[in-house]
N, C-alpha and C positions, 0 to 999 in steps of 0.2 A: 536807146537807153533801156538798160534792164529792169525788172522789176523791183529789184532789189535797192537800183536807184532811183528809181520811182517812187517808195516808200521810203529810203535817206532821205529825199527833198522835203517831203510834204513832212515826214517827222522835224528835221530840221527850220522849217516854216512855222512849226507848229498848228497845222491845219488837220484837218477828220481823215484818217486811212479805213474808212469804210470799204469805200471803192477798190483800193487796190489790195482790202485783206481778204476781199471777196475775192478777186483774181489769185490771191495764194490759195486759196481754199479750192479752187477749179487747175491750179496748177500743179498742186500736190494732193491733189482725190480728199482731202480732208475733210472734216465735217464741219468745224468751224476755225475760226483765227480769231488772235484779238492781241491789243497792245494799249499800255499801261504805259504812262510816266509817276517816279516818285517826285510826289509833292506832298510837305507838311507831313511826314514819316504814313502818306495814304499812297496808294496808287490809285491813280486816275486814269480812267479808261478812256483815250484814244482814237480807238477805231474797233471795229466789230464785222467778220464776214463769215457769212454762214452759208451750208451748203441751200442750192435748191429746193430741195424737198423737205428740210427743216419747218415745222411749224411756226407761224409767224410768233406765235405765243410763246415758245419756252424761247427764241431769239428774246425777245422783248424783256422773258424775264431775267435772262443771260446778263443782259445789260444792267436794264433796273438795280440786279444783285450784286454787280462788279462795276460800276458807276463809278464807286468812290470804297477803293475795299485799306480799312485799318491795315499796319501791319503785324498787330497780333492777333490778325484773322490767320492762324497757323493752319487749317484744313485745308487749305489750297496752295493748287500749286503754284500759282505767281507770286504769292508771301513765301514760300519758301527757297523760290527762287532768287526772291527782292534782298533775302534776307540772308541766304548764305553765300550770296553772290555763282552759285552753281546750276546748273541744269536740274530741272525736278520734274519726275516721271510722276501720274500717275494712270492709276488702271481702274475700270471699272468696280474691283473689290477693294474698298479703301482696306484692309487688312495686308494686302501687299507692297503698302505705299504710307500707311496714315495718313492720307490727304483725304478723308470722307467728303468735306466740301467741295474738292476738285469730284470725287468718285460719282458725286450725287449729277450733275453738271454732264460729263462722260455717260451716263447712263441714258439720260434724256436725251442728247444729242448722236444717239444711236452710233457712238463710237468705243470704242476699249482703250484709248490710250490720251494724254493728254502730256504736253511736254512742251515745257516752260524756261526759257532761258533769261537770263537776265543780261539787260542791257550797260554795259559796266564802262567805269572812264576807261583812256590809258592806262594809269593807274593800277588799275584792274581792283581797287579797293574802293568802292564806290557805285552802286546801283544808280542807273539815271531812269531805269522802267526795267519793261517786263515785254520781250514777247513770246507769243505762246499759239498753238497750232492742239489741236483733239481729232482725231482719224481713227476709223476702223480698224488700223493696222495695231500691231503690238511691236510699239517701238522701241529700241533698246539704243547703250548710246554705241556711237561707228557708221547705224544707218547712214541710208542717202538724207533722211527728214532731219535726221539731226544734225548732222551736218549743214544742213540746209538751212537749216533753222541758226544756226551755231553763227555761222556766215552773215546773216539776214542780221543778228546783232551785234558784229563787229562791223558790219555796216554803217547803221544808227548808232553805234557807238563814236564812232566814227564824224557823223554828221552833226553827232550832237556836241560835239569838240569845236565844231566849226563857226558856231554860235557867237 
């Protein structure tokens, strides 16, 4: 079983992708992971995996701050992912991006890129969550991560159909 369906199951369950977003975060060099489902127009964070050497404290506040995020918390990138159903880049300089709350987030996590797909019905008109990956790299979209990422949520799309 890949990883990919690894995380289907357990999102499809409805149970904590801690565990296995920690293993995306060591299988794609990345600095953190994290996955949202929409509920009651919020997202609800999931699961959370961060790299090693991450400070337990800004992990901690990662969470605490994306717990339960409105969706007109527009600064970030999973609200705008959630929200125009597309992939949402940002970068350490919110001026490249408008995403200041994703930028502040990227900064801490000793990363430059942050990049956020939304989890969509068939349909494709309908956000069911949000996953999202923050890595050193400067990710553009065609990469290997985006794609990678792209895949991970026609997965859980997928899974979450199966329900």
């Amino acid at each position: 079983m890949t990883l990919n369906d690894e995380i289907a199951e357990v999102w499809r369950m409805g149970g904590s992708l801690d565990r296995l977003l920690a293993q995306l975060v060591i299988e794609t060099a990345s600095r953190a992971s994290g996955c949202w489902r929409l509920e009651n127009n919020h997202l609800v964070l999931v699961g959370f995996g961060w790299a090693d050497d991450m400070p337990d404290s800004i992990s901690a506040g990662f969470q605490d701050a994306t717990r339960r995020v409105p969706l007109g918390q527009t600064g970030l990138g999973i609200v705008k992912a959630a929200t125009t159903l597309q992939p949402a880049i940002g970068r350490r300089d919110p001026r490249n991006t408008g995403l200041d709350g994703s930028a502040t987030w990227i900064e801490k996590f000793g990363a430059n890129t942050s990049l956020a797909v939304p989890i969509c019905r068939a349909s494709g008109d309908r956000t069911t969550g949000v996953i999202a990956v923050s890595t050193a790299d400067f990710v553009e979209e065609g990469d290997l991560l985006w794609s990678r990422l792209l895949e991970l949520a026609k997965v859980l799309a997928s899974a979450g159909e199966q329900v």
